[in-house]
N, CA, C and O atoms as CSV, one atom per row, in Angstrom:
chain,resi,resn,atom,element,x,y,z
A,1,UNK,N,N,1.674,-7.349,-16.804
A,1,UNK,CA,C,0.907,-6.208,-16.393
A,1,UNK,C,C,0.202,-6.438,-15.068
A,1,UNK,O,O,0.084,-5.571,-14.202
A,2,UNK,N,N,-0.259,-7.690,-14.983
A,2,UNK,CA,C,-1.218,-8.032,-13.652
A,2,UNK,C,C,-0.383,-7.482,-12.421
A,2,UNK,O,O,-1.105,-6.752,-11.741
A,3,UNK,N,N,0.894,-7.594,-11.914
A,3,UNK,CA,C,1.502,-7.367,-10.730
A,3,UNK,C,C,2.239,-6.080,-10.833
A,3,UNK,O,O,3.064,-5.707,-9.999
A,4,UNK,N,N,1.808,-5.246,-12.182
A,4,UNK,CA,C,2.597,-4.153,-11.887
A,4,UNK,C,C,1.505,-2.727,-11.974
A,4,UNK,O,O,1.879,-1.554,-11.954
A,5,UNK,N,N,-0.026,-3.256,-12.080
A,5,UNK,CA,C,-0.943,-2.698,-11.628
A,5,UNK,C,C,-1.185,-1.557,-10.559
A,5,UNK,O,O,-1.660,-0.423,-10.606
A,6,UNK,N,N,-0.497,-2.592,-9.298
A,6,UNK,CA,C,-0.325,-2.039,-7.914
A,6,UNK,C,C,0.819,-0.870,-7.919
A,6,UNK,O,O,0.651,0.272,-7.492
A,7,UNK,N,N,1.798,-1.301,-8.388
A,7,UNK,CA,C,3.170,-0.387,-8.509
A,7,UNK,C,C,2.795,0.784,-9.058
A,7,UNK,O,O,2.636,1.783,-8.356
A,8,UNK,N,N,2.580,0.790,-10.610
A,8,UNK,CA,C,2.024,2.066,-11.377
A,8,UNK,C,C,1.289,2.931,-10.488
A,8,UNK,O,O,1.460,4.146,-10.395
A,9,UNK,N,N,0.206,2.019,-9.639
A,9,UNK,CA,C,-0.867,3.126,-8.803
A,9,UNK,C,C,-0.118,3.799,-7.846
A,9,UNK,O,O,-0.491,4.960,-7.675
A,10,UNK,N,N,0.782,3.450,-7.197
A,10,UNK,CA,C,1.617,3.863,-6.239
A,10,UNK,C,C,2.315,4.823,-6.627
A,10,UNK,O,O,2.218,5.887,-6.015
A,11,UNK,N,N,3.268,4.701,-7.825
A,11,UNK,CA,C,4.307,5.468,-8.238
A,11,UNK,C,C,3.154,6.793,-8.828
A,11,UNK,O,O,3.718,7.883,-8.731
A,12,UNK,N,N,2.257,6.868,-9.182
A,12,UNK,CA,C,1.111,7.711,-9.983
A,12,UNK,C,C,0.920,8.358,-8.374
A,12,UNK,O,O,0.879,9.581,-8.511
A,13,UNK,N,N,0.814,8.067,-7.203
A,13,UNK,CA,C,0.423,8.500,-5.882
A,13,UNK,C,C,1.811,9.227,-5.799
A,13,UNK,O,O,1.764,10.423,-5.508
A,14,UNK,N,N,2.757,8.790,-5.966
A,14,UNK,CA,C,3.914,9.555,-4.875
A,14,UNK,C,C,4.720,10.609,-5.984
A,14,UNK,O,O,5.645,11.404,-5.820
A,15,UNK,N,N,4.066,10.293,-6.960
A,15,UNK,CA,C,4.461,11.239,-8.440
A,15,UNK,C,C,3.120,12.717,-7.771
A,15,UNK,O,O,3.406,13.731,-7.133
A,16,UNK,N,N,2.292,12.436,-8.058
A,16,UNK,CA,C,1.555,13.809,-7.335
A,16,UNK,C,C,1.691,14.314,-6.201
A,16,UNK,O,O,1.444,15.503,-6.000
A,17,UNK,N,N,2.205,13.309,-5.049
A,17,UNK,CA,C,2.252,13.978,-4.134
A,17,UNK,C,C,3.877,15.276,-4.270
A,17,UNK,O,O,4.060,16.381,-3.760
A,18,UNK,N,N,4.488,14.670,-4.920
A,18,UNK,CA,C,5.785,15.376,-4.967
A,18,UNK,C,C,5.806,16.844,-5.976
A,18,UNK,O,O,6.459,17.879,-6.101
A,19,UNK,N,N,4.603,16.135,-6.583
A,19,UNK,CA,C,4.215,17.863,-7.635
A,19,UNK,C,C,3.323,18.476,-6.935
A,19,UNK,O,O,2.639,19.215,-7.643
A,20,UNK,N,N,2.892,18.485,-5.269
A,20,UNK,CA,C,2.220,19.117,-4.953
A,20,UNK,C,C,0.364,19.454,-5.255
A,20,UNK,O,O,-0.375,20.424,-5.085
A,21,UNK,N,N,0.171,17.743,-5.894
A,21,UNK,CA,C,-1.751,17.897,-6.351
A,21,UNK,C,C,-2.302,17.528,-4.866
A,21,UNK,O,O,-1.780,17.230,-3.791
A,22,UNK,N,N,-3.131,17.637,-5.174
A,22,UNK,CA,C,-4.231,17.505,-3.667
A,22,UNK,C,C,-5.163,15.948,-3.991
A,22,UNK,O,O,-5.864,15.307,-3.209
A,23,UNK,N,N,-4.866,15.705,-5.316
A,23,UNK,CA,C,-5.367,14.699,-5.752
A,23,UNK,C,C,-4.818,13.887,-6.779
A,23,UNK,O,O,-3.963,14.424,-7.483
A,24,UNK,N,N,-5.121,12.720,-7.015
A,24,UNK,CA,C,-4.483,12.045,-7.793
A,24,UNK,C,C,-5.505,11.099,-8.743
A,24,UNK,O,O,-6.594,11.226,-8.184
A,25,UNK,N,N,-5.690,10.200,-9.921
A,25,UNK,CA,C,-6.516,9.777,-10.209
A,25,UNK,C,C,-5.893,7.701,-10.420
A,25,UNK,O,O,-4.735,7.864,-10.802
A,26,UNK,N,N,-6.005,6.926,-10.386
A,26,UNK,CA,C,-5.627,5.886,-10.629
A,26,UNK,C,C,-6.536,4.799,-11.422
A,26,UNK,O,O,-7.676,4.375,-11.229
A,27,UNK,N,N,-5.660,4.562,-12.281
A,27,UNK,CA,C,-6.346,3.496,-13.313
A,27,UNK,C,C,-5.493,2.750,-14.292
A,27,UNK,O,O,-4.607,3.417,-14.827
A,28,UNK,N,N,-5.602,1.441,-14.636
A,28,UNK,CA,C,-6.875,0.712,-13.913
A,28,UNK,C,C,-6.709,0.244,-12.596
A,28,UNK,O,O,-5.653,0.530,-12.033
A,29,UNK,N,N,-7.481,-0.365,-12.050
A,29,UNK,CA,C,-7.765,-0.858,-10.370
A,29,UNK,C,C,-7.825,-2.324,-10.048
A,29,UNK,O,O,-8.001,-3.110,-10.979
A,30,UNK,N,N,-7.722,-2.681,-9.058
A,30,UNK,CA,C,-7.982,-4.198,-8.612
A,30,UNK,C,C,-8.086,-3.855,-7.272
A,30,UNK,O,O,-7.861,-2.739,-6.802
A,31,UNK,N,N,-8.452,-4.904,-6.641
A,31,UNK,CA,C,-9.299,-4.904,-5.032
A,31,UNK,C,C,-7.694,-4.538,-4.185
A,31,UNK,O,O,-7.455,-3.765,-3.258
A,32,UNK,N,N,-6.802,-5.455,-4.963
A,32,UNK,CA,C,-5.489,-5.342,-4.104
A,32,UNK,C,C,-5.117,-3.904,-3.795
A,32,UNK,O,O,-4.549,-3.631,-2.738
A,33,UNK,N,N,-5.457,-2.882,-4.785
A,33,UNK,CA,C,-4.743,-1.357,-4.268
A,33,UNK,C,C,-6.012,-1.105,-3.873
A,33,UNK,O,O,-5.825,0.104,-3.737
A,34,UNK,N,N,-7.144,-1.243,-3.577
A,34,UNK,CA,C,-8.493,-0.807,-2.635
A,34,UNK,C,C,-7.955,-1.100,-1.212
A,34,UNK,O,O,-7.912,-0.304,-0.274
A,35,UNK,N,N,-7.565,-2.359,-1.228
A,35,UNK,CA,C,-7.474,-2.874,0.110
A,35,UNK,C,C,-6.008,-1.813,0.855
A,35,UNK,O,O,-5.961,-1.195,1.919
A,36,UNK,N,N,-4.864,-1.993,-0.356
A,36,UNK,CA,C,-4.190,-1.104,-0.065
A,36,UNK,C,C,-4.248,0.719,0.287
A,36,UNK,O,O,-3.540,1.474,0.952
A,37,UNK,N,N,-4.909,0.810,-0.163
A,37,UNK,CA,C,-5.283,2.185,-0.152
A,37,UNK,C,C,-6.020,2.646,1.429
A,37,UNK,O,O,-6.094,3.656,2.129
A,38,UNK,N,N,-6.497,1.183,1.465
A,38,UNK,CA,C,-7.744,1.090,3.208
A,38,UNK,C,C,-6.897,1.508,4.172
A,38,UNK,O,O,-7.021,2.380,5.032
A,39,UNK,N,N,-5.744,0.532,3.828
A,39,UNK,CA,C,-4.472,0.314,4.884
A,39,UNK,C,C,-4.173,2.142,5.083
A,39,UNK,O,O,-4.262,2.760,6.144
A,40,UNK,N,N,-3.858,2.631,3.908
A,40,UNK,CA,C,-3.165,3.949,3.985
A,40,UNK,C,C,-3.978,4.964,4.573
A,40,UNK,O,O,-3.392,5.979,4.951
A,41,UNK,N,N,-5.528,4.869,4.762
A,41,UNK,CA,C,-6.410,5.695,4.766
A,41,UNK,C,C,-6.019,5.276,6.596
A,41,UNK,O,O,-5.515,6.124,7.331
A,42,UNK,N,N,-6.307,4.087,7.002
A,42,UNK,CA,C,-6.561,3.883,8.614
A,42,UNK,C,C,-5.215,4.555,8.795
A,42,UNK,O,O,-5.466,5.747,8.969
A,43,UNK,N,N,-3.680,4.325,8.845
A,43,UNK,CA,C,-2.668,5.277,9.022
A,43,UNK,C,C,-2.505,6.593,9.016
A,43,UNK,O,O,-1.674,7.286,9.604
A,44,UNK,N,N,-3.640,6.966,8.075
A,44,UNK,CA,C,-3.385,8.556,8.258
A,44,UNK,C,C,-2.589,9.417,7.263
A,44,UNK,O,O,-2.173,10.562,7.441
A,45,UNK,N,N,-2.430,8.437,5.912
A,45,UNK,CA,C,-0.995,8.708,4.754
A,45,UNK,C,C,-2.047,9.213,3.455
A,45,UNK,O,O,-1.635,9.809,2.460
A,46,UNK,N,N,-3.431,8.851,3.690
A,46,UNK,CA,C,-4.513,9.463,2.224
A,46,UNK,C,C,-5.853,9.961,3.350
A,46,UNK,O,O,-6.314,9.447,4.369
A,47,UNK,N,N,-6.175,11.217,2.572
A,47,UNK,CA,C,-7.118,11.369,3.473
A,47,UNK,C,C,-8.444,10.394,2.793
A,47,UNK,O,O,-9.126,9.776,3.610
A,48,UNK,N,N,-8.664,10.316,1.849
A,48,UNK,CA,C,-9.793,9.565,1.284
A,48,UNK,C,C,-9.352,8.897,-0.037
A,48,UNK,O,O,-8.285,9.151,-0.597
A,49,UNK,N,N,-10.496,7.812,-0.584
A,49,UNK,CA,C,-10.814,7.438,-1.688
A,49,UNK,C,C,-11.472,7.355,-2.434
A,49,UNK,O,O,-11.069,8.414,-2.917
A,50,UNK,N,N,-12.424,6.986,-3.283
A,50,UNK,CA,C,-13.445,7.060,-4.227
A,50,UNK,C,C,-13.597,6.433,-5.028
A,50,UNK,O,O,-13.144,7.144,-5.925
A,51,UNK,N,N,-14.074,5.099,-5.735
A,51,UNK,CA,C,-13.777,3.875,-6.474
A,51,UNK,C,C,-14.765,4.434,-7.456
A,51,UNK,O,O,-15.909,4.811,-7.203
A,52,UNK,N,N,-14.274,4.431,-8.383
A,52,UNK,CA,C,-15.613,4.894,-9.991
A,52,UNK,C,C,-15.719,3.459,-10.783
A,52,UNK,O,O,-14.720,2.834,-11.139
A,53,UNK,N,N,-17.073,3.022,-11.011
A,53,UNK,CA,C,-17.322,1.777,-11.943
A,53,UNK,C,C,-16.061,0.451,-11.238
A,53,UNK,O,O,-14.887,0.747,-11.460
A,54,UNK,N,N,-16.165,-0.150,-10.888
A,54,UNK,CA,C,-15.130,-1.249,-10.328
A,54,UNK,C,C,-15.452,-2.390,-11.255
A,54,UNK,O,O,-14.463,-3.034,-11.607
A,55,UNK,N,N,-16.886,-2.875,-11.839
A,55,UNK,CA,C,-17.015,-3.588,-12.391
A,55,UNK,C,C,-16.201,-3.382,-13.569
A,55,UNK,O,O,-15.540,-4.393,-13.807
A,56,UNK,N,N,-16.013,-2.470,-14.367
A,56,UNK,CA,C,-15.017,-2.427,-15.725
A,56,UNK,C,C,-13.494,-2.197,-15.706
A,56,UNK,O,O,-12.861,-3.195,-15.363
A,57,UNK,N,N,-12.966,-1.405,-15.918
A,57,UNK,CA,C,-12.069,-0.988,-15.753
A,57,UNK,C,C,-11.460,-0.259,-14.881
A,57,UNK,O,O,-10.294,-0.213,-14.491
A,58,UNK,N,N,-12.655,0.454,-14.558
A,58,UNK,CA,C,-12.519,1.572,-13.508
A,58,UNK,C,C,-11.656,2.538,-12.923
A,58,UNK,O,O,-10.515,2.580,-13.384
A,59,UNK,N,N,-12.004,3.457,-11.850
A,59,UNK,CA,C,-10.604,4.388,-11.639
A,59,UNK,C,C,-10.959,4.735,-9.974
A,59,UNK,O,O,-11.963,4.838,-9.268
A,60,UNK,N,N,-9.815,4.819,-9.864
A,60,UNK,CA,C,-9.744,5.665,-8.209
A,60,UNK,C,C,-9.638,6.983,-8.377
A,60,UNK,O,O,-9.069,7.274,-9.429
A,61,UNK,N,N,-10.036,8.043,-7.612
A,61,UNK,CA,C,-9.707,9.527,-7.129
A,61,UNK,C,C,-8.939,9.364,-5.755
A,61,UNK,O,O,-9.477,8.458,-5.117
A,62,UNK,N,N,-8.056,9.824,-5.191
A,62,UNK,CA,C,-7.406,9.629,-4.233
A,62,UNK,C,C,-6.834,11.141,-3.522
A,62,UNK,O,O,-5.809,11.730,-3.863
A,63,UNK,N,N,-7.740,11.540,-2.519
A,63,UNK,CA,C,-7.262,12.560,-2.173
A,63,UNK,C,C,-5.707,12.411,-1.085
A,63,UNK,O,O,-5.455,11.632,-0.166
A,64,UNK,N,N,-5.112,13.239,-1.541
A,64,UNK,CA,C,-3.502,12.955,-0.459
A,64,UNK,C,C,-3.811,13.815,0.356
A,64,UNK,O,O,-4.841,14.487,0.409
A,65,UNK,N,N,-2.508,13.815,1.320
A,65,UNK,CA,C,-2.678,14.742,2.201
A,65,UNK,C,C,-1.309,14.993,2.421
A,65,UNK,O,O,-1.110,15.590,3.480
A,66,UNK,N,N,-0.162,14.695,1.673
A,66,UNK,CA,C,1.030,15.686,1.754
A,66,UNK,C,C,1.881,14.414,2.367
A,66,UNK,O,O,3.030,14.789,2.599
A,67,UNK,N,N,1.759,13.571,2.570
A,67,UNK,CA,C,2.611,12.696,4.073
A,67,UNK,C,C,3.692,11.627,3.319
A,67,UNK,O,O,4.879,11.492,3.615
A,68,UNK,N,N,2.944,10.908,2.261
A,68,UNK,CA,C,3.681,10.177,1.703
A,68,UNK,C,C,5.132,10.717,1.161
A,68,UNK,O,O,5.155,11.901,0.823
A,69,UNK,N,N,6.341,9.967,1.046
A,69,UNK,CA,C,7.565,10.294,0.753
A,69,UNK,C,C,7.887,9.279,-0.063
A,69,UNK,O,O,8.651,9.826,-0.858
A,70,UNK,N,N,7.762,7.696,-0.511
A,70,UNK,CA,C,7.672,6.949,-1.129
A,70,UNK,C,C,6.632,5.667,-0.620
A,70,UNK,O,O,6.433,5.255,0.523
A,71,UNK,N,N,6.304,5.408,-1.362
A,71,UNK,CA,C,5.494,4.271,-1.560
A,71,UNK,C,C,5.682,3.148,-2.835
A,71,UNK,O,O,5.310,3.532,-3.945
A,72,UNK,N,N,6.277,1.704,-2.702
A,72,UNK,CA,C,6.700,0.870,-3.683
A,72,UNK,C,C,5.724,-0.509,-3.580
A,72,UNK,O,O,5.079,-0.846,-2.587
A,73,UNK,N,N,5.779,-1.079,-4.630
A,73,UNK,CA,C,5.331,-2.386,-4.774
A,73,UNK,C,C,6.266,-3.401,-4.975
A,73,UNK,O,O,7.180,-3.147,-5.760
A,74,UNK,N,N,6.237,-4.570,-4.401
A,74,UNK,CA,C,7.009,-5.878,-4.428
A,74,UNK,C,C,6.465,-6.081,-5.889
A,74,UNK,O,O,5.308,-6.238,-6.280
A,75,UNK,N,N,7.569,-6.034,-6.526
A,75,UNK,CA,C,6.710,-7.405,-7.913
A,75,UNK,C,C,6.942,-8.747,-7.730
A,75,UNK,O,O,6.235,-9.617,-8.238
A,76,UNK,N,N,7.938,-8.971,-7.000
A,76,UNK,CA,C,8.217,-10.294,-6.957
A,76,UNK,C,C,7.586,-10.308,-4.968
A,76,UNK,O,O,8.059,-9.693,-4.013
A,77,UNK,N,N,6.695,-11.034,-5.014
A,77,UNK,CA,C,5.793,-11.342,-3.627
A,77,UNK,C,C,6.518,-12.403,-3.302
A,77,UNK,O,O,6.601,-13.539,-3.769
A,78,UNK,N,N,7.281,-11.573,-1.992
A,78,UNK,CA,C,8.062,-12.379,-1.167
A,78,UNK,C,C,7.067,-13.418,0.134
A,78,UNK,O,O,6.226,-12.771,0.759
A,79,UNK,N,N,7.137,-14.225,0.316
A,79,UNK,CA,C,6.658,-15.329,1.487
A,79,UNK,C,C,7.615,-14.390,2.410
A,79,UNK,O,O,8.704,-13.962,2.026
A,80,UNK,N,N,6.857,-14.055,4.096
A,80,UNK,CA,C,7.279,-14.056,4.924
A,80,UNK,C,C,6.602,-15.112,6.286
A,80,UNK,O,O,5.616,-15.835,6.430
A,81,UNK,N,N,7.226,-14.887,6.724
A,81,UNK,CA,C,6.715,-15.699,8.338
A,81,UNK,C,C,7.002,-14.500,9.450
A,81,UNK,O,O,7.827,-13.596,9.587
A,82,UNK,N,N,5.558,-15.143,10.346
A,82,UNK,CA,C,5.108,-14.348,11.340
A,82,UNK,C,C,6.347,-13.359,11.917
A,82,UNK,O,O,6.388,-12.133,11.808
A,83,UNK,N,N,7.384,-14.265,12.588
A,83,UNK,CA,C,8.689,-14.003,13.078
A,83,UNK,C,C,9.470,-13.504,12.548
A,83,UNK,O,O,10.559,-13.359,13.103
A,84,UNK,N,N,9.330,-13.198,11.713
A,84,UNK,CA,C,10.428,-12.770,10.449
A,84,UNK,C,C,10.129,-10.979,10.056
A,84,UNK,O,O,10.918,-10.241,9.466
A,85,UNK,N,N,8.876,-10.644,10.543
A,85,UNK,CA,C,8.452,-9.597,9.888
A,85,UNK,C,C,9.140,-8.656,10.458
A,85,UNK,O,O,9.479,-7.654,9.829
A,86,UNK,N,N,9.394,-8.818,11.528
A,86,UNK,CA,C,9.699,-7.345,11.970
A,86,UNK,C,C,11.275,-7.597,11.773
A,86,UNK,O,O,10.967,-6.555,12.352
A,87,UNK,N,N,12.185,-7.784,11.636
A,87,UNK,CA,C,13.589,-8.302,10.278
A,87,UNK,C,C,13.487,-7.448,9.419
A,87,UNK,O,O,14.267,-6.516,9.225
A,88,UNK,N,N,12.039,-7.825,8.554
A,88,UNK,CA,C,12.013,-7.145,7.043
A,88,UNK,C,C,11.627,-5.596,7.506
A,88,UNK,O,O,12.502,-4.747,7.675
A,89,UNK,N,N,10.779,-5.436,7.618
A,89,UNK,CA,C,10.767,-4.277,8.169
A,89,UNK,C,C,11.714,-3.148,8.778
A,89,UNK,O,O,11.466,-1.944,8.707
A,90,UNK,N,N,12.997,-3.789,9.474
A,90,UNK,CA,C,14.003,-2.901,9.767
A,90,UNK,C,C,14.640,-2.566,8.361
A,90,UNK,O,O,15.119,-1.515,7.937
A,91,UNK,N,N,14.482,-3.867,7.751
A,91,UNK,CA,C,15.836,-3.712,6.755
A,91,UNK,C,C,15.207,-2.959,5.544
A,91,UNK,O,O,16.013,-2.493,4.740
A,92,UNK,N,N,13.919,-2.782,5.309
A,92,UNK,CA,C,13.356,-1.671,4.055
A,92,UNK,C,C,12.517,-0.698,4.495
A,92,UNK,O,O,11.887,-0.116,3.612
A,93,UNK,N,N,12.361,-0.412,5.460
A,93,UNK,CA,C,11.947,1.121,5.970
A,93,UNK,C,C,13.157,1.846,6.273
A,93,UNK,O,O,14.237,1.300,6.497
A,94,UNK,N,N,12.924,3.241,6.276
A,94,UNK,CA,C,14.290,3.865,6.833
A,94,UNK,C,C,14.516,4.088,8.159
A,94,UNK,O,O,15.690,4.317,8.449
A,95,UNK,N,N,13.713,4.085,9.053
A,95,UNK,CA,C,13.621,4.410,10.079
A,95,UNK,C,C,12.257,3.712,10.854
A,95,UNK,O,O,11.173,3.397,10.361
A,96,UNK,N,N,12.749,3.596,12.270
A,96,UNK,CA,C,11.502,2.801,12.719
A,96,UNK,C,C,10.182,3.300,13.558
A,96,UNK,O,O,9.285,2.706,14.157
A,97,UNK,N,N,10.508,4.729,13.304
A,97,UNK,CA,C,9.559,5.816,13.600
A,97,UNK,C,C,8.429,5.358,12.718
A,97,UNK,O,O,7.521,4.656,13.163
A,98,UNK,N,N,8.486,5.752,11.483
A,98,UNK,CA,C,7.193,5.594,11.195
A,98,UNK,C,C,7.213,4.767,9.347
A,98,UNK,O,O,8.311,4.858,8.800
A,99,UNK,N,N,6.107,4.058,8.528
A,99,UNK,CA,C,6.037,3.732,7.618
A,99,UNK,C,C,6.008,2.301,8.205
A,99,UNK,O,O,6.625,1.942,9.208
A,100,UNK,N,N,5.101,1.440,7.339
A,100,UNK,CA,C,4.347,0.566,6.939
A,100,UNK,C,C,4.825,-0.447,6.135
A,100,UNK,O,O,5.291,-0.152,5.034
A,101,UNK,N,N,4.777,-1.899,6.604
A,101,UNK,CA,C,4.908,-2.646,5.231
A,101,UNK,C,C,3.456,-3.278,5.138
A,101,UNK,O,O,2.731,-3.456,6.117
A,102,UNK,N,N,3.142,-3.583,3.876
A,102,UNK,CA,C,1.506,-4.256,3.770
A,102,UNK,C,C,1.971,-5.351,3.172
A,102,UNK,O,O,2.692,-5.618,2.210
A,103,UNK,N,N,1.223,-6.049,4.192
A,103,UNK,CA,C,0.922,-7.749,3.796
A,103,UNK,C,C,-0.124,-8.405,3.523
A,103,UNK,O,O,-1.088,-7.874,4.075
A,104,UNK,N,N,-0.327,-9.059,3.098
A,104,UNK,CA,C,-1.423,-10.221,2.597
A,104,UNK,C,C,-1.528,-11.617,2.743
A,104,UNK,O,O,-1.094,-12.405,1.902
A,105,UNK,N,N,-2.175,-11.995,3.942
A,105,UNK,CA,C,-2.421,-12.794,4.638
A,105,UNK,C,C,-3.746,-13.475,4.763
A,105,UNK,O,O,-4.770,-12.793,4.719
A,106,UNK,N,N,-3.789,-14.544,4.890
A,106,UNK,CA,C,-5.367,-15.458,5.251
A,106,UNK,C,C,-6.637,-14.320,5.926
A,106,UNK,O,O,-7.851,-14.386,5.731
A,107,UNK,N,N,-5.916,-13.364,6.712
A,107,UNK,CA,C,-6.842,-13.177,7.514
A,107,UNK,C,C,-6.940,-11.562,6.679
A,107,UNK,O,O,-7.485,-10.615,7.247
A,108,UNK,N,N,-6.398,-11.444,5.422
A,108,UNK,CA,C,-6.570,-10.212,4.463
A,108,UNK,C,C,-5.410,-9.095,4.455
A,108,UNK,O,O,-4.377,-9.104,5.125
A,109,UNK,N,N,-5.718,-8.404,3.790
A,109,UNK,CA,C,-4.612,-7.392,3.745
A,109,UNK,C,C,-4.090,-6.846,4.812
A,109,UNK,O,O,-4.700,-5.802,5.040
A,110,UNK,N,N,-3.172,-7.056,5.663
A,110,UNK,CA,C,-2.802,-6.573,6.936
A,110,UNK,C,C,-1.508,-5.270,6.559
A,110,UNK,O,O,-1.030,-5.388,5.431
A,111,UNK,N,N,-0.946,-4.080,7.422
A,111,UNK,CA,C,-0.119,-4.007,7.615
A,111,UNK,C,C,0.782,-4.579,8.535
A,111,UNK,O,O,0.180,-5.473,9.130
A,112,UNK,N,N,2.386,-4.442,9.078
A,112,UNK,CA,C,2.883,-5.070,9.267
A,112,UNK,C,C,2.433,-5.257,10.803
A,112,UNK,O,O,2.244,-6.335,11.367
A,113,UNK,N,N,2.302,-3.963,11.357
A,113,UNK,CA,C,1.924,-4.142,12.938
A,113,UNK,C,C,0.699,-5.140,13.221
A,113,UNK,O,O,0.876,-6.072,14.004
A,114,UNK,N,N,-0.379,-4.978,12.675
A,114,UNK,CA,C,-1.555,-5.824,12.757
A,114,UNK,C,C,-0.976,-7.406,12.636
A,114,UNK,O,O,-0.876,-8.218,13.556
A,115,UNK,N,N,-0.638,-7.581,11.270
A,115,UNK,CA,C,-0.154,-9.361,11.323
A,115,UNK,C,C,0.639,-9.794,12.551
A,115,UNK,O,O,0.384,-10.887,13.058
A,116,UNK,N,N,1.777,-8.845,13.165
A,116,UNK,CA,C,2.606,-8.828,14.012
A,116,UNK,C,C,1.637,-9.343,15.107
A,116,UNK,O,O,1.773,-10.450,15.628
A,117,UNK,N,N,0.602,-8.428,15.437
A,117,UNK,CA,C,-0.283,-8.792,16.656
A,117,UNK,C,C,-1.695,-10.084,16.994
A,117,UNK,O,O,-2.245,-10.536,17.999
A,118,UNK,N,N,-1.828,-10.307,15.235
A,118,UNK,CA,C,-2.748,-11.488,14.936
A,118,UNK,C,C,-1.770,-12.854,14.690
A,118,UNK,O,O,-2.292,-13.950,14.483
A,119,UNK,N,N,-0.238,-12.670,14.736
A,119,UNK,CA,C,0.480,-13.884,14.408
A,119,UNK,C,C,0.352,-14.568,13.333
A,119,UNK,O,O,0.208,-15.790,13.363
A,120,UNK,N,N,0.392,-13.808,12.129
A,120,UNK,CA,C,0.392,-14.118,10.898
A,120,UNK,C,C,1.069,-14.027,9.886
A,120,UNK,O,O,1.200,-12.855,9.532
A,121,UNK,N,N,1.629,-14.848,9.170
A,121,UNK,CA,C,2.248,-14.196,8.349
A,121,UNK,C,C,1.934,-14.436,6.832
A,121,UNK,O,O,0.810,-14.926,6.729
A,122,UNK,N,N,2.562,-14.252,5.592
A,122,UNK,CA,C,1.890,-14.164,4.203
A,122,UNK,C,C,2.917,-13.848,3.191
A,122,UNK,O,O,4.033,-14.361,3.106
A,123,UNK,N,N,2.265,-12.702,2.238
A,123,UNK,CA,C,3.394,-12.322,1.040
A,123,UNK,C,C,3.146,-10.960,1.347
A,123,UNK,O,O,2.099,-10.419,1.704
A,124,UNK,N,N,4.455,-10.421,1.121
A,124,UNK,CA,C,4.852,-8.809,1.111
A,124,UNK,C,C,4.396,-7.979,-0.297
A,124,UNK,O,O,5.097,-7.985,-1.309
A,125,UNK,N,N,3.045,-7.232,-0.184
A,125,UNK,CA,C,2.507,-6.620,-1.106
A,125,UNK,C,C,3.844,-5.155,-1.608
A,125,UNK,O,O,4.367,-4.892,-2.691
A,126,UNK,N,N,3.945,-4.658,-0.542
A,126,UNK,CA,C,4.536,-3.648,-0.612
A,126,UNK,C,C,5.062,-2.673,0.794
A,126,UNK,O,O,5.614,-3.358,1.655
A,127,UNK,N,N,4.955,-1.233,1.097
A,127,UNK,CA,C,5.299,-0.707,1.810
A,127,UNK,C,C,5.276,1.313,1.474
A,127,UNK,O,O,5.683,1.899,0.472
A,128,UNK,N,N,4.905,1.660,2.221
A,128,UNK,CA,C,4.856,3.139,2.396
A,128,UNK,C,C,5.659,3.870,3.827
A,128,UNK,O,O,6.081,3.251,4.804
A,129,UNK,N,N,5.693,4.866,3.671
A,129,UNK,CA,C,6.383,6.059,4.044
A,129,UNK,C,C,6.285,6.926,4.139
A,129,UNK,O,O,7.231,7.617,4.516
């Protein structure tokens, strides 16, 4: 259950966005889809978030904003290197216009452009679209 936390929240995100809600609710939570969610908010893919009780179980509210088309989670957290990222990136985005891979790195949850520019590399959380 621990690594498929992130996934569920995602698939629960791109499941509403495709039925057309304006909102979505997610639970339970961990810092990893907060941090993820940060990532999506600075891009421009959620307009907001809202963390309820974090100490327990807790839940997200997640307002969308229509943009997302898929969003997945790695269950199996691949090791990448600095040099390598932009590789992965061709080969699981569809296009190199636009969408995100998120990583997790020493220096915290990065997407892919940021690590690219801090020279870092880590494990592949996931990726949006």
């Amino acid at each position: 259950m621990g690594r498929r936390i992130l996934n569920d929240a995602l698939r629960t995100m791109v499941n509403a966005e495709k039925r057309g809600f304006a909102s979505a609710q997610l639970q339970p939570i961990s810092n990893v889809i907060s941090s993820f969610l940060t990532i999506m908010k600075q891009r421009g893919y959620v307009k907001n978030f809202e963390v309820y009780d974090p100490h327990r179980v807790g839940k997200i509210k997640v307002e969308l904003l229509g943009r997302i088309k898929d969003c997945r989670a790695i269950t199996y957290r691949q090791d990448i290197k600095a040099h390598e990222i932009e590789n992965y990136r061709k080969r699981t985005l569809p296009t190199q216009q636009w969408g995100y891979v998120v990583i997790t790195t020493p220096n915290g949850v990065l997407d892919h452009e940021e690590a690219i520019r801090q020279n870092v590399g880590g494990q592949v959380l996931g990726y949006f679209y």
